[in-house]
TORZADO-165806 format. One record per residue (C-alpha): residue in three letters; x, y, z. Coordinates in pm, whole numbers, padded with zeros to 5 digits, always signed. Layout:
residues N
ALAXYZ...
end
This chain:
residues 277
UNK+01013+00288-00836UNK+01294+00360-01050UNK+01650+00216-01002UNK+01797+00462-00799UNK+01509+00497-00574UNK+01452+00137-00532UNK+01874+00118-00447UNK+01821+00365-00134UNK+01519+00172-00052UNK+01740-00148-00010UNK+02036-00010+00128UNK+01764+00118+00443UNK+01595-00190+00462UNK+01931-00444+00429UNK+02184-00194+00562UNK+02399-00270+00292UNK+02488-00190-00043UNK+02397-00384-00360UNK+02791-00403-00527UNK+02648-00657-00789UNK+02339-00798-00987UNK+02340-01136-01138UNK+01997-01192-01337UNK+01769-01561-01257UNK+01585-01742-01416UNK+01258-01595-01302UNK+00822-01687-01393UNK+00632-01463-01564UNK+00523-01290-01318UNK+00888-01104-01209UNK+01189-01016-01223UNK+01424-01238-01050UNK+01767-01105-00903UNK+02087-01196-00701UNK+02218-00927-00492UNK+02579-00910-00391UNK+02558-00709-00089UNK+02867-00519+00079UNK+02848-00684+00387UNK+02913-01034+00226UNK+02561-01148+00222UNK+02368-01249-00116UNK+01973-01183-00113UNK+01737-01229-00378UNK+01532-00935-00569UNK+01172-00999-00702UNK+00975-00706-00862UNK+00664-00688-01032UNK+00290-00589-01060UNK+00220-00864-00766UNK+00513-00926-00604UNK+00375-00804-00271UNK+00140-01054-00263UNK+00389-01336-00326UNK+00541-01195-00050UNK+00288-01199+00150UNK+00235-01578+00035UNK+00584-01719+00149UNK+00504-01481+00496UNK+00221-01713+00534UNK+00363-02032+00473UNK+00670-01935+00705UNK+00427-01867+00982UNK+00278-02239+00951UNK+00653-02364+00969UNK+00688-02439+00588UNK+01092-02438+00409UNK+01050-02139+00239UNK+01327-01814+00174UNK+01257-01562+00447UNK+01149-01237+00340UNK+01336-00946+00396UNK+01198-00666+00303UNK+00873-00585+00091UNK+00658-00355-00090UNK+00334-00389-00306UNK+00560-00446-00622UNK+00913-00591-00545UNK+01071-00760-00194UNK+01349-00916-00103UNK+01439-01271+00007UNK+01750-01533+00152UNK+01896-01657-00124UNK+01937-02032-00113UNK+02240-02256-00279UNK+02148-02548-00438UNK+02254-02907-00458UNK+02114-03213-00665UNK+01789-03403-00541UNK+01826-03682-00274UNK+01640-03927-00126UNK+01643-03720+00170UNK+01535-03417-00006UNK+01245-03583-00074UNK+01174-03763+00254UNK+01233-03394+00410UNK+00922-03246+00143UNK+00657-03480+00227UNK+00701-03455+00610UNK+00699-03059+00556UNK+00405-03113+00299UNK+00198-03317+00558UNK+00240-03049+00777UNK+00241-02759+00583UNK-00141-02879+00474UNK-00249-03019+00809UNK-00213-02649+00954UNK-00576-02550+00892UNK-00715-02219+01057UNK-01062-02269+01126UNK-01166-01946+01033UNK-01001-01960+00676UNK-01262-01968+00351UNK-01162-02165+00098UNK-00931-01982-00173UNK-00695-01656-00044UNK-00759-01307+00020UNK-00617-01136-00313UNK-00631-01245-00632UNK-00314-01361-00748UNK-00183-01479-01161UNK-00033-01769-01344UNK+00135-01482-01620UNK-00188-01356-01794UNK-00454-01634-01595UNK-00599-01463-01309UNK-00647-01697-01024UNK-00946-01537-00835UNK-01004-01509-00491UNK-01343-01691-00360UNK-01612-01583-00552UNK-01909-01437-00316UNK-02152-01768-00350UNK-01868-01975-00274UNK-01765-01791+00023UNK-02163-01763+00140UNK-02206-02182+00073UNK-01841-02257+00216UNK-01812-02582+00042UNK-01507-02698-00101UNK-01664-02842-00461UNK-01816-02469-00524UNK-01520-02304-00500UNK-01321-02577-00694UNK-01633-02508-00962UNK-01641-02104-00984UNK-01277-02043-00849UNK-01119-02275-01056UNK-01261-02484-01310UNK-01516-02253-01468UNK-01380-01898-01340UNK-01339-01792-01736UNK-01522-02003-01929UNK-01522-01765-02219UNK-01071-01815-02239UNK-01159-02201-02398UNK-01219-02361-02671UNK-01631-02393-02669UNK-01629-02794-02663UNK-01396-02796-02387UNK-01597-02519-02192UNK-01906-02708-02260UNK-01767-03033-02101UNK-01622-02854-01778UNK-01992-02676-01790UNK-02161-03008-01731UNK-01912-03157-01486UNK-01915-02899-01234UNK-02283-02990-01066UNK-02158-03321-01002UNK-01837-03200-00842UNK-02041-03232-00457UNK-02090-03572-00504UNK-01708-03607-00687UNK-01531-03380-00427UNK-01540-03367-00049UNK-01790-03095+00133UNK-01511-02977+00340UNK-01215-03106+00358UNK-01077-02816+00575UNK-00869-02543+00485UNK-00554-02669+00497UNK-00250-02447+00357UNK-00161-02547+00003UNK+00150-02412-00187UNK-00071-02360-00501UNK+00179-02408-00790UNK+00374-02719-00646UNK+00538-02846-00987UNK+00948-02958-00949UNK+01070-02665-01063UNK+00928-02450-00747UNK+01116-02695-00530UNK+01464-02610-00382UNK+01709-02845-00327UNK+02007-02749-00089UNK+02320-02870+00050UNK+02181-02933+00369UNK+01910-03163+00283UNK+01630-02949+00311UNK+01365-02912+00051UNK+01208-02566+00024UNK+00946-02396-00177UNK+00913-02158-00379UNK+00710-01916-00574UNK+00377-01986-00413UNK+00018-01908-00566UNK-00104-01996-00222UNK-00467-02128-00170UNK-00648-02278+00118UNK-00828-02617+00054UNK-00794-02967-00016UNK-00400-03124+00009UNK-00437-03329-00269UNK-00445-03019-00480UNK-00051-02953-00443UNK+00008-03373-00473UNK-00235-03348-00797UNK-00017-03058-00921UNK+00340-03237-00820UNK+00230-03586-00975UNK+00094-03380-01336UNK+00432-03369-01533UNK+00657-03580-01370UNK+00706-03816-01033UNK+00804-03716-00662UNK+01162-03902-00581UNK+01188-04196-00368UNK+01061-04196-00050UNK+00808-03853-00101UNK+00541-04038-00068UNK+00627-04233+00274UNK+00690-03905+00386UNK+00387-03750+00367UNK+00181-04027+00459UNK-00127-04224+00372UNK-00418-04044+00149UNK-00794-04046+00194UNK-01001-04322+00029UNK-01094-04216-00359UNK-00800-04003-00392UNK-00735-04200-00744UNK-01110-04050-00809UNK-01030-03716-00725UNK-00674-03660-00874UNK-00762-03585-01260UNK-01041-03320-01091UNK-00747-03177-00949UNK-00479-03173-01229UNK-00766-03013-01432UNK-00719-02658-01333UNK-00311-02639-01419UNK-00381-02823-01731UNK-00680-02570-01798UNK-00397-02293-01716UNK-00116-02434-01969UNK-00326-02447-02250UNK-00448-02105-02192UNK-00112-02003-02154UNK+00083-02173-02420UNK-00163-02286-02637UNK-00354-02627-02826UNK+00011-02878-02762UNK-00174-02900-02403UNK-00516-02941-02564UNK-00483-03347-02536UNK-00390-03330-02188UNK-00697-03138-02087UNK-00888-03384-02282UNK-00782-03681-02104UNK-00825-03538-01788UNK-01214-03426-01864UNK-01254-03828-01932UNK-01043-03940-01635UNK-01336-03764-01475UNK-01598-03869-01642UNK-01689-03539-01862
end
């Protein structure tokens, strides 16, 4: 959709005019940018090659009463969302994520396999859907094997591929069977959290998945540490969760050094012996 198509398009959908773009800081999977509409309002333009997914992704996580920017207006490769102000972290920032957290992954439709139903990307990483023996076995430590840990073997280093070879048979007795599938952001590092004026904490830019919560807690607790009173907030964890966390934090350390390269090599390492490979 070129410019001036994708400008009518907008103006239908918003009933406005766009009178001004301001480029953001955006992943690499779009384009991020501010609209300045004519009626006053500011919205928020994504586009790219997956960008109705994402959409599709913060739909979903609306529906099960997560913060996230409504979306306005979509298509298969660009939509647009509120745009949110921002305001430093607080105590009560945090206190507000890990109640909307616990909820967000205690909403589990019984009817939901494990994984999502389109393949989605961390820039050039696919993350896959449920592979078919997953989705036939339903158990959460196949999918956390085959959609996951060993979906592309061939992308690592052979020694490291090896290791992650031999630790996913003993993932069933490592991982729960079935944990349920509750709703889980998918990419839930600080800088897809939202701060604003009014306290609330939302999320953004979702690579949504349903399984396990301590997937997105793995992920938030991998380069830095939830502010005060996060963990309160969401609540007390399952027995073994120490156990389980480096299993988790595996995968997004598997995707940054795929990504960006050996500086993330040691990291993988010490998370293969954390558990036990």
């Amino acid at each position: 959709m070129d410019d001036t198509t994708l400008d009518q398009a907008l103006t239908r959908a918003l009933g406005a005019q766009v009178q001004a773009r301001t480029p953001l800081h955006g992943g690499d999977l779009s384009d991020v940018t501010r609209l300045d509409l004519s009626d006053g309002r500011r919205v928020v333009l994504k586009t790219g090659p997956v960008a109705g997914v994402e959409a599709r992704m913060l739909d979903a996580l609306q529906a099960a009463g997560a913060p996230v920017p409504q979306v306005l207006w979509a298509t298969d490769t660009a939509f647009v969302m509120t745009y949110l102000p921002t305001a430093p972290a607080t105590p009560t920032h945090w206190q507000a994520l890990g109640h909307a957290l616990r909820a967000l992954h205690d909403h589990r439709p019984e009817d939901a396999p494990y994984g999502w139903p389109e393949d989605y990307a961390f820039g050039a990483v696919t993350i896959p859907a449920a592979p078919i023996s997953a989705r036939r076995e339903g158990t959460w430590p196949d999918f956390w094997a085959e959609a996951r840990l060993a979906a592309d073997l061939s992308a690592l280093p052979a020694d490291i591929a090896r290791r992650i070879e031999a630790l996913c048979p003993r993932l069933p007795d490592m991982l729960p069977r079935d944990p349920g599938p509750g709703l889980l952001h998918g990419d839930l590092w600080q800088g897809n959290l939202h701060f604003g004026p009014d306290g609330a904490a939302h999320l953004i830019d979702p690579a949504c998945c349903h399984g396990d919560g301590e997937v997105d807690l793995a992920m938030l607790h991998l380069f830095g540490q939830p502010g005060p009173g996060f963990n309160a907030a969401y609540g007390p964890l399952a027995p073994g969760w120490q156990t389980r966390r480096p299993l988790y934090q595996l995968w997004p350390a598997l995707v940054h050094l795929r990504l960006f390269g050996s500086g993330y090599r040691g990291l993988v390492e010490r998370l293969l012996t954390a558990s036990g490979a």
